[in-house]
VEXDREN-348188 format. One record per residue: residue number from 0; residue in three letters; x, z, y of N, C-alpha, C, CB in turn. Coordinates in nm, 2 decimals. Glycine has a CB too. Layout:
N
NODE|lumdren|kolvex|n.east|n.up|n.north|ca.east|ca.up|ca.north|c.east|c.up|c.north|cb.east|cb.up|cb.north
NODE|NUM|ala|X|Z|Y|X|Z|Y|X|Z|Y|X|Z|Y
...
***
This chain:
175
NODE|lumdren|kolvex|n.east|n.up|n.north|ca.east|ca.up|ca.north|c.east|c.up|c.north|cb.east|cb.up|cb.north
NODE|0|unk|0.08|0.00|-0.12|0.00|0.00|0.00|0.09|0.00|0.12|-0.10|0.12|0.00
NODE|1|unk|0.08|-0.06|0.24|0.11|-0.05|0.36|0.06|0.00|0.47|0.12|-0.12|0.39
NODE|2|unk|0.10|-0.01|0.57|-0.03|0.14|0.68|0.09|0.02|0.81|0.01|0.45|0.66
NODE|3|unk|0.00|0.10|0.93|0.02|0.09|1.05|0.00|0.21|1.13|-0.04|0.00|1.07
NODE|4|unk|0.10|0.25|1.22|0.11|0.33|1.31|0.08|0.29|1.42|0.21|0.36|1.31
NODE|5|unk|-0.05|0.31|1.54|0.02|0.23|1.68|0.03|0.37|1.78|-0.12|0.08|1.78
NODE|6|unk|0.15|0.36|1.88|0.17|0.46|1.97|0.22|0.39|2.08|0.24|0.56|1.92
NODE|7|unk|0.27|0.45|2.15|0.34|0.40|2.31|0.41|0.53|2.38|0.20|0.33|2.44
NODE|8|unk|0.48|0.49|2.42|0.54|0.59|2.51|0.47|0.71|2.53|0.56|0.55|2.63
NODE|9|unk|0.56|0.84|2.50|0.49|0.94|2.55|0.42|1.04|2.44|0.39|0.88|2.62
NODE|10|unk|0.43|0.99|2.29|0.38|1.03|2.20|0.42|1.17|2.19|0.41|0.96|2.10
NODE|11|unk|0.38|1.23|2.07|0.35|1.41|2.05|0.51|1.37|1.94|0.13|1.48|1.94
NODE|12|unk|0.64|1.40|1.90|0.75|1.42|1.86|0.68|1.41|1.69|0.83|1.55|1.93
NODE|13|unk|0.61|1.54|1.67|0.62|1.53|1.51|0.45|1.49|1.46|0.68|1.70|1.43
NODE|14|unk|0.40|1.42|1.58|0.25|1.36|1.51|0.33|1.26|1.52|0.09|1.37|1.58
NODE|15|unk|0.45|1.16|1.52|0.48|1.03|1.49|0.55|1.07|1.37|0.57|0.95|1.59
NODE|16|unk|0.66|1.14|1.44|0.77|1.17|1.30|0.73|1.18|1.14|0.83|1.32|1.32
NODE|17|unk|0.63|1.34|1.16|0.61|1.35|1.05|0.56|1.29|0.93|0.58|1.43|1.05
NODE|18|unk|0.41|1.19|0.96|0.32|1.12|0.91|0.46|0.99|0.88|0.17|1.08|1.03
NODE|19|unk|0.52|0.94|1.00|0.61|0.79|0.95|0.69|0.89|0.83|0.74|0.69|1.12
NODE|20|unk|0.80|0.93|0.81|0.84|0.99|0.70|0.82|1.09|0.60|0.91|0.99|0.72
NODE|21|unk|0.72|1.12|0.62|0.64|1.14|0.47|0.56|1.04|0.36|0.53|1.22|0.50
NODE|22|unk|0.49|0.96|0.50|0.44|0.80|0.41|0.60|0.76|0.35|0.34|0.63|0.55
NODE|23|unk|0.68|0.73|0.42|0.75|0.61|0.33|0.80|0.74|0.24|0.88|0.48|0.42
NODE|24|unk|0.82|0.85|0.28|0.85|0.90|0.09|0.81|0.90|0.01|0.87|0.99|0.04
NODE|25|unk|0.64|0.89|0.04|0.57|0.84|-0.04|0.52|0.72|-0.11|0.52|0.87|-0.02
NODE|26|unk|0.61|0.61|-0.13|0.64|0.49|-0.11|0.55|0.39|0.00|0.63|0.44|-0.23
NODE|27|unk|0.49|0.47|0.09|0.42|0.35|0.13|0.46|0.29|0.26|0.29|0.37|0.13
NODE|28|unk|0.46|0.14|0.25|0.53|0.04|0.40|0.46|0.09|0.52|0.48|-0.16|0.41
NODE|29|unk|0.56|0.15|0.60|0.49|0.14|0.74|0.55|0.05|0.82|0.49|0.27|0.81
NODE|30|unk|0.47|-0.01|0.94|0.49|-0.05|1.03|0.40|0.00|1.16|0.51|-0.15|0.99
NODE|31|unk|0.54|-0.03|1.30|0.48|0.10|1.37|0.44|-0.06|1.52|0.65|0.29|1.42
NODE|32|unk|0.37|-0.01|1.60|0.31|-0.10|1.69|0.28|-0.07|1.82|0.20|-0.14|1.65
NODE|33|unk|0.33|-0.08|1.92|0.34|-0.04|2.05|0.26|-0.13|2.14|0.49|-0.03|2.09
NODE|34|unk|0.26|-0.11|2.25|0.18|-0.23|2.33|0.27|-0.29|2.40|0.07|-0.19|2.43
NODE|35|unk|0.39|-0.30|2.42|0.49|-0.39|2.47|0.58|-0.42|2.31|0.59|-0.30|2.63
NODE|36|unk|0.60|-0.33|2.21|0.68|-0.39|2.12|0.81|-0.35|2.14|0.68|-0.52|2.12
NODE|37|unk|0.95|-0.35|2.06|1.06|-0.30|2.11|1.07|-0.15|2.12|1.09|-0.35|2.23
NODE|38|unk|1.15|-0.10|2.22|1.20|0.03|2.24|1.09|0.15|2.24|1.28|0.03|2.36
NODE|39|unk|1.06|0.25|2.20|0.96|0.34|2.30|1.00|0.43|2.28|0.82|0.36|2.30
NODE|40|unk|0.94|0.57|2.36|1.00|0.68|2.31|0.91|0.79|2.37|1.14|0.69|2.34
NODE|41|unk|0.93|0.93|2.30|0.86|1.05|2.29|0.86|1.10|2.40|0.89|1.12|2.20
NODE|42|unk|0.75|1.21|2.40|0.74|1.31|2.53|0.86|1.41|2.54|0.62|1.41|2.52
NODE|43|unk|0.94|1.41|2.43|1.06|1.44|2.42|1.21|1.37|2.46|1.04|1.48|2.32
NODE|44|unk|1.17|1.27|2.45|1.29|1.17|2.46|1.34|1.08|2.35|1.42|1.24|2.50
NODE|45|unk|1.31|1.13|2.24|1.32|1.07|2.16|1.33|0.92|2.14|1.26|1.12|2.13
NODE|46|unk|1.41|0.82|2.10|1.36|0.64|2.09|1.34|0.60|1.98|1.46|0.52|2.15
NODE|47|unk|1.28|0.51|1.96|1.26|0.45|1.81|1.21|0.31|1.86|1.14|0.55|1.69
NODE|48|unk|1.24|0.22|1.78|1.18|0.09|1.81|1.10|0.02|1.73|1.27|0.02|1.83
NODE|49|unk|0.98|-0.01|1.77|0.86|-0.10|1.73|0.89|-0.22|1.69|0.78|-0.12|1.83
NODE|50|unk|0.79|-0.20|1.52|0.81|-0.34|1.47|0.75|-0.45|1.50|0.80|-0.35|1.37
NODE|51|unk|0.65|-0.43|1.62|0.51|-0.51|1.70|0.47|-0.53|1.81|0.41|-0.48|1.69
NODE|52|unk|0.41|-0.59|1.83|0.32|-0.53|1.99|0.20|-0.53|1.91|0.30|-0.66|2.18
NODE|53|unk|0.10|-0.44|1.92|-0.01|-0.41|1.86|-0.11|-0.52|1.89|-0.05|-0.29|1.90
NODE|54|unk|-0.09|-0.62|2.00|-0.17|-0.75|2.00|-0.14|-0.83|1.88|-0.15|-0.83|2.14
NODE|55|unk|-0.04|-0.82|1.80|-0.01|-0.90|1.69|-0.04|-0.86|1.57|0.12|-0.92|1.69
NODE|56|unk|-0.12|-0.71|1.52|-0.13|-0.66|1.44|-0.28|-0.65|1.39|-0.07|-0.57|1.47
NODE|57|unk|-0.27|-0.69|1.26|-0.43|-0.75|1.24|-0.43|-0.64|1.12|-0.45|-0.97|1.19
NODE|58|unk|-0.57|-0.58|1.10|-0.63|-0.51|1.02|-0.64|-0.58|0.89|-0.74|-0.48|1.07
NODE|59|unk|-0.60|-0.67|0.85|-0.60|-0.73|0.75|-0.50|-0.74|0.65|-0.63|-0.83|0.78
NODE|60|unk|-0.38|-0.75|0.71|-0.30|-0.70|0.69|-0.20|-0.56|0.59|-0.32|-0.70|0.78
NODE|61|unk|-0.36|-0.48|0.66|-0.28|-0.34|0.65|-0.37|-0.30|0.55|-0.26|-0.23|0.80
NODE|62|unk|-0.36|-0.16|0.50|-0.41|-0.08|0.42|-0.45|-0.02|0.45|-0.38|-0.04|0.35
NODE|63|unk|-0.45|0.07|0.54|-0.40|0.17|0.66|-0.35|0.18|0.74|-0.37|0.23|0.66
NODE|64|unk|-0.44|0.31|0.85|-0.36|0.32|1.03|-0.34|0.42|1.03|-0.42|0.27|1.18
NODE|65|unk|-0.27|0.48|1.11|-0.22|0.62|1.12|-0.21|0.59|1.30|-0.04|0.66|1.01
NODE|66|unk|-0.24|0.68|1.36|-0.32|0.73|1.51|-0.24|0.88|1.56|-0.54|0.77|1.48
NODE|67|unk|-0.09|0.83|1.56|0.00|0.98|1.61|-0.10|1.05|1.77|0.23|0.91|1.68
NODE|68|unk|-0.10|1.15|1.83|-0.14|1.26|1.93|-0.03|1.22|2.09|-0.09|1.43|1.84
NODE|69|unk|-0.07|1.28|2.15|0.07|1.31|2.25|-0.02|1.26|2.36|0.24|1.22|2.22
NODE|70|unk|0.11|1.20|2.45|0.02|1.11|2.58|0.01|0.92|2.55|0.13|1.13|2.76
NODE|71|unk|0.05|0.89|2.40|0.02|0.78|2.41|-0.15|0.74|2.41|0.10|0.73|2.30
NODE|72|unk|-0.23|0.83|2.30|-0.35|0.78|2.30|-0.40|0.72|2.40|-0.41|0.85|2.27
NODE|73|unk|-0.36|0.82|2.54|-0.46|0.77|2.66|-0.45|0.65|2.70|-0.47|0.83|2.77
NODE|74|unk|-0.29|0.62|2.75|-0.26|0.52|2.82|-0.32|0.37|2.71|-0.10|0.54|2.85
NODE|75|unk|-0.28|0.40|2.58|-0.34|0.29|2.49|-0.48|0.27|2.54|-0.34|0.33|2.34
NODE|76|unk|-0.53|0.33|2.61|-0.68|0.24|2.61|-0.67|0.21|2.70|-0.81|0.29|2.60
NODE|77|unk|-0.57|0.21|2.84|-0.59|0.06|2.94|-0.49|-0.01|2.91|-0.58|0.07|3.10
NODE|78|unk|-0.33|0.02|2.84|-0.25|-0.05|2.84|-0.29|-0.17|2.72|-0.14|0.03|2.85
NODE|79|unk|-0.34|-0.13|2.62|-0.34|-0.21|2.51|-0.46|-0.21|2.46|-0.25|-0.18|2.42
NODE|80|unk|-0.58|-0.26|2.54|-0.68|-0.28|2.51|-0.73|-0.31|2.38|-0.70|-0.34|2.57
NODE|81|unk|-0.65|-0.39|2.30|-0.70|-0.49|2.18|-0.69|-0.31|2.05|-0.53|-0.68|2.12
NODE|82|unk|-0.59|-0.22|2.12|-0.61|-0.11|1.99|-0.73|-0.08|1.96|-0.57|0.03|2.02
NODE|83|unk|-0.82|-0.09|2.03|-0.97|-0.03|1.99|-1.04|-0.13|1.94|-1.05|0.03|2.10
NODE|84|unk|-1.00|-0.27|1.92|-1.06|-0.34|1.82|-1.01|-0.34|1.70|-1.08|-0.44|1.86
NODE|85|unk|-0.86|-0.31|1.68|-0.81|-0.31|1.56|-0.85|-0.18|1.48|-0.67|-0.32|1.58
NODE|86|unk|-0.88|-0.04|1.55|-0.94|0.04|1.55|-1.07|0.02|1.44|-0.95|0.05|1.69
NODE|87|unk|-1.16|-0.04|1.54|-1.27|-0.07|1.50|-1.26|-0.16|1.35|-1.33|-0.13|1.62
NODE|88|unk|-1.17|-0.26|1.32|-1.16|-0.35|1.19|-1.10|-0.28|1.16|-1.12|-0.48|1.17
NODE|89|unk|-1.05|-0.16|1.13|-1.00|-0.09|1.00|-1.13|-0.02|0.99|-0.86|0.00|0.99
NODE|90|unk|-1.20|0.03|1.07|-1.33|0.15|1.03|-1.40|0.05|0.97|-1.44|0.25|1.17
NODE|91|unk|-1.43|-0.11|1.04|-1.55|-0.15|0.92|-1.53|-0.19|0.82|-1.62|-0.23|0.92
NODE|92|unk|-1.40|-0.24|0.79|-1.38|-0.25|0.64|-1.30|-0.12|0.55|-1.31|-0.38|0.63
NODE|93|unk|-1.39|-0.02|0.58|-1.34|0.13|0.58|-1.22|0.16|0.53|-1.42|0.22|0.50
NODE|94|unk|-1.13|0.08|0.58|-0.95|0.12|0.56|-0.97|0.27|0.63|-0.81|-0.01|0.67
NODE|95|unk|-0.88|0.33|0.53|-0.83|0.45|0.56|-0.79|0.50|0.74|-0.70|0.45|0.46
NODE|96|unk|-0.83|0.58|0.83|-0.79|0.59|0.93|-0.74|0.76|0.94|-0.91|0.53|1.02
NODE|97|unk|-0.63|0.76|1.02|-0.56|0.91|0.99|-0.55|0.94|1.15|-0.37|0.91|0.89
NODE|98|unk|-0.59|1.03|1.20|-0.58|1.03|1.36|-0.53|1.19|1.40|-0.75|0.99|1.42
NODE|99|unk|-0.46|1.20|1.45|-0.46|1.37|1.49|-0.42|1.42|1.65|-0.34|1.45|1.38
NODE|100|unk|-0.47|1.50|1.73|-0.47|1.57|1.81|-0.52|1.43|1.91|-0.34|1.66|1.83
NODE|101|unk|-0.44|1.42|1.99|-0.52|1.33|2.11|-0.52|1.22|2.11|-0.48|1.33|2.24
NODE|102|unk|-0.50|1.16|1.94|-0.53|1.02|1.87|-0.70|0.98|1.92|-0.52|1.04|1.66
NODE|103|unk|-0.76|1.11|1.89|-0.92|1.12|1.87|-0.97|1.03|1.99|-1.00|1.30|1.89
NODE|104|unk|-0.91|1.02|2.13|-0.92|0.95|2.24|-0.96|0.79|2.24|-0.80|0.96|2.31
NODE|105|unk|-0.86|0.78|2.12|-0.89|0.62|2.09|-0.95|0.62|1.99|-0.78|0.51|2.08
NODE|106|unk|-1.03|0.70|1.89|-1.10|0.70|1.79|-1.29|0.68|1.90|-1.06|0.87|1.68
NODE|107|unk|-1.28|0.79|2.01|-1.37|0.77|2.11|-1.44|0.63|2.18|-1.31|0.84|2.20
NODE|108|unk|-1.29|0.61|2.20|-1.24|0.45|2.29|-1.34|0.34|2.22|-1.05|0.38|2.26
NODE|109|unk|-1.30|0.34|2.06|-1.33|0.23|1.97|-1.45|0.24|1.93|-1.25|0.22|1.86
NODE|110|unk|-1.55|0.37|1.93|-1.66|0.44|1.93|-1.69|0.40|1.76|-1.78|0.38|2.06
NODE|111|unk|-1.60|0.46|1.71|-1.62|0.46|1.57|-1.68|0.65|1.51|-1.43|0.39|1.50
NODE|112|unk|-1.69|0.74|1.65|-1.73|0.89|1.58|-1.89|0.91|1.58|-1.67|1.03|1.68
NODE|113|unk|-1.95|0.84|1.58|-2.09|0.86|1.63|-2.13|0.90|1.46|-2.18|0.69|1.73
NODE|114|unk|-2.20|1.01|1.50|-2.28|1.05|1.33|-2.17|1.11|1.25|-2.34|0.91|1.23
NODE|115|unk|-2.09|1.11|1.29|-1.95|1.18|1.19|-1.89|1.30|1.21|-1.84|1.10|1.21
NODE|116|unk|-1.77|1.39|1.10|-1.74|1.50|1.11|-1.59|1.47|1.14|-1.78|1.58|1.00
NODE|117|unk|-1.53|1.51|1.30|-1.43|1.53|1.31|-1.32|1.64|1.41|-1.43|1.42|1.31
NODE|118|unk|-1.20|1.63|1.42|-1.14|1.78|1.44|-1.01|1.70|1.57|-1.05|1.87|1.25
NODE|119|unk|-0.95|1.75|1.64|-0.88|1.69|1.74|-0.81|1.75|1.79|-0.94|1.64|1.83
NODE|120|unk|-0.73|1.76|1.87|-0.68|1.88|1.98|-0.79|1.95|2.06|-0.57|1.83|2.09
NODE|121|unk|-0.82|2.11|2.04|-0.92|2.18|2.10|-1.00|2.14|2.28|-0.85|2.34|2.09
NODE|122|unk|-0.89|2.05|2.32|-0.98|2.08|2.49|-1.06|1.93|2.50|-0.83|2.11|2.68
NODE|123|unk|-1.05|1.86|2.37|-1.09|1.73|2.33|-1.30|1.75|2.26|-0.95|1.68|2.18
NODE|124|unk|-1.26|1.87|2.26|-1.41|1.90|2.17|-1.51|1.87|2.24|-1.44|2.05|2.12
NODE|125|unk|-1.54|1.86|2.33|-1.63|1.81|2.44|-1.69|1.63|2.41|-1.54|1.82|2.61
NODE|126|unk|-1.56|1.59|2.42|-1.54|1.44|2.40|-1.58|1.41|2.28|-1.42|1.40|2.43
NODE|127|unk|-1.55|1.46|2.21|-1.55|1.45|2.07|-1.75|1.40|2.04|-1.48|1.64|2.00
NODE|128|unk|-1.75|1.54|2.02|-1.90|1.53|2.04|-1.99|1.44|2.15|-1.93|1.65|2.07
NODE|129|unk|-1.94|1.48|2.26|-2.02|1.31|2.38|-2.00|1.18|2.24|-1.87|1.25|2.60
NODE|130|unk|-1.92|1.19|2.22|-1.87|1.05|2.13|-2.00|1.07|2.00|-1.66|1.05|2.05
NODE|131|unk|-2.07|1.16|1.99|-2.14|1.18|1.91|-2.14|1.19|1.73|-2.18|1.11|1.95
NODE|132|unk|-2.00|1.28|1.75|-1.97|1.33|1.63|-1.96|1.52|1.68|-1.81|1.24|1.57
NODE|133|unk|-1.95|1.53|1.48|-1.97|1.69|1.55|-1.78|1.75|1.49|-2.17|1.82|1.45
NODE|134|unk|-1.80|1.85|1.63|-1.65|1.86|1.61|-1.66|1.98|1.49|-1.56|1.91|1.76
NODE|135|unk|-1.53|1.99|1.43|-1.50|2.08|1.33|-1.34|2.16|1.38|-1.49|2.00|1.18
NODE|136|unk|-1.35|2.30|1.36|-1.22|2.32|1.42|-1.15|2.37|1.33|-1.21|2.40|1.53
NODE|137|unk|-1.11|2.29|1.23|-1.01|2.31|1.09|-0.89|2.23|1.07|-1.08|2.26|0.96
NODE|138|unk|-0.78|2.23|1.05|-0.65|2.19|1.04|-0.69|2.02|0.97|-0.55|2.31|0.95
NODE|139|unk|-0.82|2.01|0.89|-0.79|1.85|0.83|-0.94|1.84|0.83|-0.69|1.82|0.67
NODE|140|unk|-1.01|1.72|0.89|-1.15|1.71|0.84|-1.15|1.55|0.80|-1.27|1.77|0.96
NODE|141|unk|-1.23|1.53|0.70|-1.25|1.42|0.62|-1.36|1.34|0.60|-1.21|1.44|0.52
NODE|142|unk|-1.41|1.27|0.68|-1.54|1.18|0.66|-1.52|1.04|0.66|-1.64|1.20|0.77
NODE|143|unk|-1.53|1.03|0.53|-1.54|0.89|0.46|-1.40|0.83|0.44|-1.62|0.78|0.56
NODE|144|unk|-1.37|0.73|0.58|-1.19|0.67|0.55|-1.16|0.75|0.65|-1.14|0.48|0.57
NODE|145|unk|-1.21|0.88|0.69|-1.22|0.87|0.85|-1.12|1.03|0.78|-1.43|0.86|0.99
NODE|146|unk|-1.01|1.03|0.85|-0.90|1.20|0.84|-0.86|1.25|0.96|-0.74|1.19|0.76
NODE|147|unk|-0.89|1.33|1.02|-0.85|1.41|1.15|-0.79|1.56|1.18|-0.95|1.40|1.21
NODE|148|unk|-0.68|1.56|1.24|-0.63|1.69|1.24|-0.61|1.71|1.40|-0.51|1.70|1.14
NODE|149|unk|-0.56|1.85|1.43|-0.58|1.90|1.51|-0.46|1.88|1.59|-0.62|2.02|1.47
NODE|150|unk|-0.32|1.92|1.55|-0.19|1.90|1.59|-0.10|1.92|1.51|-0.15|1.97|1.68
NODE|151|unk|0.04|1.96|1.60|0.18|1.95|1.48|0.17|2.07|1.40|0.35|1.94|1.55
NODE|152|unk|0.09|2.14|1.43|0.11|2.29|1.33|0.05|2.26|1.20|0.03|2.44|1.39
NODE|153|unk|-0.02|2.16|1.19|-0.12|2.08|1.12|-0.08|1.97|1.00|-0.18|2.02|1.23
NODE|154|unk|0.05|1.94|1.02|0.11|1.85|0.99|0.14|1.86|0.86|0.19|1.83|1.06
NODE|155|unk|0.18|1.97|0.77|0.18|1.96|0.58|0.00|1.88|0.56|0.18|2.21|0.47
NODE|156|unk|-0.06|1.96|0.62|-0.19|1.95|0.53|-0.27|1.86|0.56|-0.27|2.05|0.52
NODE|157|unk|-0.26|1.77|0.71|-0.28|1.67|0.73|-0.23|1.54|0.69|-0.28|1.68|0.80
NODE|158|unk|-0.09|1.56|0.62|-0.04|1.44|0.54|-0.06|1.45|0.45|0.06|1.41|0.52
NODE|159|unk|-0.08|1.61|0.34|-0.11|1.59|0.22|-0.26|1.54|0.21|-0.08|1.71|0.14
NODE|160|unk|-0.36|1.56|0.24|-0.50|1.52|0.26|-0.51|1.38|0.32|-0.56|1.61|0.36
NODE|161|unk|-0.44|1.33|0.34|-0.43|1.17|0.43|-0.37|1.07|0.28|-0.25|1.17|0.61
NODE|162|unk|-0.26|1.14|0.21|-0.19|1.08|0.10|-0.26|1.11|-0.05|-0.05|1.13|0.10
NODE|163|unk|-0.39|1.21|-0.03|-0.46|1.27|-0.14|-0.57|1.14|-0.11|-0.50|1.45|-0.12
NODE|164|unk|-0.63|1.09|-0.01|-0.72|1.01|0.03|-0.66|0.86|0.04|-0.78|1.05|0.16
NODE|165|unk|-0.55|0.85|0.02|-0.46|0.70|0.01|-0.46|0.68|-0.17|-0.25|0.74|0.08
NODE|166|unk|-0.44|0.76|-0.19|-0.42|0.77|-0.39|-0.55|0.71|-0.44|-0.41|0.94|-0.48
NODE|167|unk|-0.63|0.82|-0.35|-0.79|0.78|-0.41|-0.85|0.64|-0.39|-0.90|0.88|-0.33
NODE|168|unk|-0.79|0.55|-0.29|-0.82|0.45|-0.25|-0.80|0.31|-0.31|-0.79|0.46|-0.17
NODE|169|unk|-0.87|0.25|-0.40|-0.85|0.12|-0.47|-0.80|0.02|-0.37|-0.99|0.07|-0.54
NODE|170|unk|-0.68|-0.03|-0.37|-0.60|-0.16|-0.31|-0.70|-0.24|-0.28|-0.48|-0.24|-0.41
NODE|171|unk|-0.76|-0.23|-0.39|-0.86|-0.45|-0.34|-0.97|-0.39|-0.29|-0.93|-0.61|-0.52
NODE|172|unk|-1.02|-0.25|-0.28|-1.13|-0.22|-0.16|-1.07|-0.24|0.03|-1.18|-0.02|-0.21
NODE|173|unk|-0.91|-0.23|-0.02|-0.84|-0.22|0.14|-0.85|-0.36|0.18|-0.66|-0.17|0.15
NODE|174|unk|-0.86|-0.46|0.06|-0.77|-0.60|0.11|-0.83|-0.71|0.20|-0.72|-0.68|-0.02
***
């Protein structure tokens, strides 16, 4: 299976880190997708460089998306508009979606929470719900392809639960 990451500048340090290397220990291909592509880097400083510009990155593709926290979410919804449709074609063809802390922003964006159970960074719970899902305030909540966690403190049990829901997932239901 393969997955997709998209972030941008500004991200949460170990809502990128941890999810990108735990998936590939767990054999699976990641590739990561920025909205310019090339260099980016954390709220920390951190750099790492993008294998995309997220305008190039088709849900079809992938198996899965993984939705790192921080200050990228926000800016992704003016800088890289097309995330929330790619967004949206992984929720309808219920590819696995993994989102945590201020990912939920562009889970909002893409208006894929309506009727659903999910968990975010706490000052998000407002939004959450306007978006018309109901919030849960538990380290991993799981509706359908849909996995959401709260933050980095969060991070064992939101990967094991993300990779427990990747196992479970038949390839040619992703493809």
């Amino acid at each position: 299976m393969n997955g997709l990451i998209i972030t941008g500048d500004g991200f949460e340090d170990a809502e990128f880190t941890y999810p990108l290397y735990r998936l590939r220990e767990a054999g699976f291909e990641i590739d990561v997708a920025t909205p310019d592509g090339g260099s980016f880097e954390s709220k920390h400083g951190q750099a790492f460089e993008a294998d995309m510009q997220i305008e190039d990155a088709a849900a079809g593709n992938y198996d899965f998306l993984v939705i790192p926290g921080g200050r990228a979410p926000e800016s992704l919804r003016t800088e890289a508009p097309e995330a929330k449709e790619l967004i949206t074609a992984f929720d309808d063809a219920s590819k696995p979606i993994a989102s945590v802390c201020h990912g939920a922003q562009l889970l909002i964006s893409a208006d894929v929470l309506e009727g659903r159970n999910a968990t975010a960074y706490w000052p998000l719970d407002i939004d959450v719900e306007n978006a018309g899902a109901t919030f849960k305030d538990q380290e991993v909540v799981i509706d359908d392809n849909l996995v959401t966690s709260r933050y980095p403190d969060d991070m064992p049990a939101f990967m094991r639960e993300f990779i427990r829901v990747l196992e479970e997932t038949p390839v040619e239901a992703t493809a």
